[in-house]
C-alpha positions as CSV (number, residue, x, y, z in Angstrom):
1,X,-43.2,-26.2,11.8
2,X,-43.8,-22.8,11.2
3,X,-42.1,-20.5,8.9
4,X,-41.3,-17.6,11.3
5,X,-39.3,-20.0,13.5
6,X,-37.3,-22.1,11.8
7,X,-34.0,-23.4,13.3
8,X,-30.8,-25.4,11.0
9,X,-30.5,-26.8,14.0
10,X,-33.3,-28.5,15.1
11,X,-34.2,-29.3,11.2
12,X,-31.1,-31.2,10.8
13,X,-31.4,-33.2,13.9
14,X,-28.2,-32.1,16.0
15,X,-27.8,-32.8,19.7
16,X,-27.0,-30.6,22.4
17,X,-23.3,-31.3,22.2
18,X,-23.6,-30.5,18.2
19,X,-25.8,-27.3,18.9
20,X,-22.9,-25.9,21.2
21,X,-20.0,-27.2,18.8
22,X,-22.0,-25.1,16.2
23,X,-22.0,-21.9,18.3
24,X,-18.6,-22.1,18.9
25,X,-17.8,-22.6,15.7
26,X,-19.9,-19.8,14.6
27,X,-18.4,-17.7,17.0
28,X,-14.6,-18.7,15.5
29,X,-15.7,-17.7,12.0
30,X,-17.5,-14.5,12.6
31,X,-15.2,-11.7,12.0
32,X,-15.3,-8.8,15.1
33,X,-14.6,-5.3,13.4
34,X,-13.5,-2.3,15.3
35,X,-15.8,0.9,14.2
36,X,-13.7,3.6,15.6
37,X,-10.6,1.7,13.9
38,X,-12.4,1.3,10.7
39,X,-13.8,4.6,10.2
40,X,-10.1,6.1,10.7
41,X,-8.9,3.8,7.8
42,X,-11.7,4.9,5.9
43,X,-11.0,9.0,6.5
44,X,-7.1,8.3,5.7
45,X,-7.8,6.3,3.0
46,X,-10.2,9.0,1.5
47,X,-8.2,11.6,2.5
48,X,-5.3,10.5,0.5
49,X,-7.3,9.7,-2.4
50,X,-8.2,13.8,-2.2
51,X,-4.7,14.8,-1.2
52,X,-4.1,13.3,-4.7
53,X,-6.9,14.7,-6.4
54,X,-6.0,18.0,-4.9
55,X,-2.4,17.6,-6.3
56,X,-3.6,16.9,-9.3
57,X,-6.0,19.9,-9.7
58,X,-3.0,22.5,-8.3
59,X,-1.1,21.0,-10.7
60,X,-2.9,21.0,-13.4
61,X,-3.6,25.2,-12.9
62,X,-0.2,25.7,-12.9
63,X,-0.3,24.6,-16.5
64,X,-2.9,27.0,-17.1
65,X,-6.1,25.3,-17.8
66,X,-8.8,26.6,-16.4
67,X,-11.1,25.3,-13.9
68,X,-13.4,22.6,-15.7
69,X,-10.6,21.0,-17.8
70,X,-8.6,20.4,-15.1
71,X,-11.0,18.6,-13.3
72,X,-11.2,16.6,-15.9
73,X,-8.0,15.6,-16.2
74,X,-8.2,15.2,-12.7
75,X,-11.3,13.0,-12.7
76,X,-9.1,11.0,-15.9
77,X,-6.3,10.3,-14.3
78,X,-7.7,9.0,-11.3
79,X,-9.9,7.0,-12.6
80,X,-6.8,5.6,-14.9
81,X,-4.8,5.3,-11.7
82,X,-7.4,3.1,-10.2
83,X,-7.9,0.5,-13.5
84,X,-4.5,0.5,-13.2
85,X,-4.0,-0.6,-9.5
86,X,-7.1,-2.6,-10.2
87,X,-5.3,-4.6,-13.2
88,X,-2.4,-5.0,-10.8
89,X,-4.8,-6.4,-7.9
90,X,-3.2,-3.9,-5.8
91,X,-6.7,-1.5,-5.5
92,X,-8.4,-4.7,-4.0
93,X,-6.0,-4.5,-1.2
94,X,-6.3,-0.5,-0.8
95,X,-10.2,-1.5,-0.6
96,X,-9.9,-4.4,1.9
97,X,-7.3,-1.8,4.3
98,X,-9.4,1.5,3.7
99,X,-13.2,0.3,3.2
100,X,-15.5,3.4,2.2
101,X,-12.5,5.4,2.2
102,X,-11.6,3.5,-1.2
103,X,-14.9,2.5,-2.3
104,X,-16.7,6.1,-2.2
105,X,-14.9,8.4,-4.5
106,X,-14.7,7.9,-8.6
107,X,-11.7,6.2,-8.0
108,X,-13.8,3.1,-6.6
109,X,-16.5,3.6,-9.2
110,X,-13.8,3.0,-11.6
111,X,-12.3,-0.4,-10.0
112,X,-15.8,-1.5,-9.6
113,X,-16.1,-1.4,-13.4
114,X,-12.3,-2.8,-14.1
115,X,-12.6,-5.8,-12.0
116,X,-15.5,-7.5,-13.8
117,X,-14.0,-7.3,-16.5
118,X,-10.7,-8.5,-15.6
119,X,-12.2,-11.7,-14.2
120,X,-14.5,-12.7,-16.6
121,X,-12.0,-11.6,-19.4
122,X,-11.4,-15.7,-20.1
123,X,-14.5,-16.1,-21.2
124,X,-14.3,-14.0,-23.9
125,X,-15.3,-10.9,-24.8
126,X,-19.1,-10.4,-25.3
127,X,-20.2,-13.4,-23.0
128,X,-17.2,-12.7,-20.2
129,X,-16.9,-9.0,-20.8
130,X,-19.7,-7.2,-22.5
131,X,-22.0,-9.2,-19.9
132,X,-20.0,-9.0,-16.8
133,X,-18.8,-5.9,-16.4
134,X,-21.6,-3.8,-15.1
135,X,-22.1,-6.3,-13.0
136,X,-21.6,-3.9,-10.2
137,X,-21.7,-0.5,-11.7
138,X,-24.9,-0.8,-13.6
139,X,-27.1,-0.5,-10.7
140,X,-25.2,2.4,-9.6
141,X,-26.0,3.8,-13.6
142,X,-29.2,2.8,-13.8
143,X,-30.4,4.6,-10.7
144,X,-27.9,7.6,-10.9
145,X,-29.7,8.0,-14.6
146,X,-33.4,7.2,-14.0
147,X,-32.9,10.0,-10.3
148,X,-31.4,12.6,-12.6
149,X,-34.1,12.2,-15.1
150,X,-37.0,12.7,-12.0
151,X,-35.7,15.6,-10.8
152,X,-35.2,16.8,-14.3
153,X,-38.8,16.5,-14.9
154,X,-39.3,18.3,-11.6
155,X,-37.5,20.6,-12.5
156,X,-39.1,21.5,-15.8
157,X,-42.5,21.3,-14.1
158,X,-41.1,24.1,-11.7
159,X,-40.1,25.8,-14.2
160,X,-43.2,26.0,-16.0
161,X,-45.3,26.7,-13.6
162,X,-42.6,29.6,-12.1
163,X,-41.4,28.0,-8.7
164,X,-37.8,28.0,-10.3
């Protein structure tokens, strides 16, 4: 047998009448998605998450802070917002409706850090928590850290030889 062509099917012995049961079966379980249907899930679902963002940043102006601080707040309160709705499993749900839309901004950064640790949370709190809850986010750290600090270093280089 070689490597490149290896079928379940014929490894495992099935008969014709098994091979097409299988398909068929396989066909049943396969989920069909609609990309035109999902995308538009995924731009209101983002969109809202900005409408609130938005909201957020007006009204944090109105209280006179400037610029940067309210972004901050803005940036806090989502990101509160979505551990909250994550503790409530009610951001899983946004996220299995919306997609990207929900997944993309900070707001699913934030869930994608919350929900490790609210499932592993029974196993305590350095072997369930403190190990599990970068679990998804870490990569996303890791990478987002190590890329800053290249194009840092590009940048100094740049710098020190006048190209910036």
């Amino acid at each position: 047998m070689q490597e490149g062509n290896f079928d379940y099917r014929k490894e495992k012995g099935m008969n014709d009448k098994q091979k097409q049961d299988y398909e068929k079966y396989v066909k049943q379980v396969t989920p069909t998605h609609n990309l035109g249907l999902q995308m538009l899930k995924a731009f209101i679902t983002g969109g809202m998450i900005c409408c609130v963002g938005q909201f957020i940043l007006n009204y944090c102006e109105k209280l006179n802070l400037d610029k940067q601080t309210a972004g901050s707040w803005c940036s806090l309160i989502l990101v509160l917002c979505s551990v909250v709705l994550t503790g409530f499993n009610l951001y899983p749900k946004i996220v299995k409706w919306g997609g990207a839309g929900a997944l993309v901004p900070i707001t699913g950064f934030a869930n994608s850090v919350a929900a490790p640790a609210i499932e592993y949370k029974k196993e305590g709190q350095v072997f369930g928590v403190g190990c599990k809850i970068f679990t998804i986010a870490g990569p996303v750290i890791l990478f987002g850290i190590f890329t800053s600090w290249v194009l840092g270093l590009g940048y100094w280089i740049g710098k020190c030889f006048g190209v910036f």
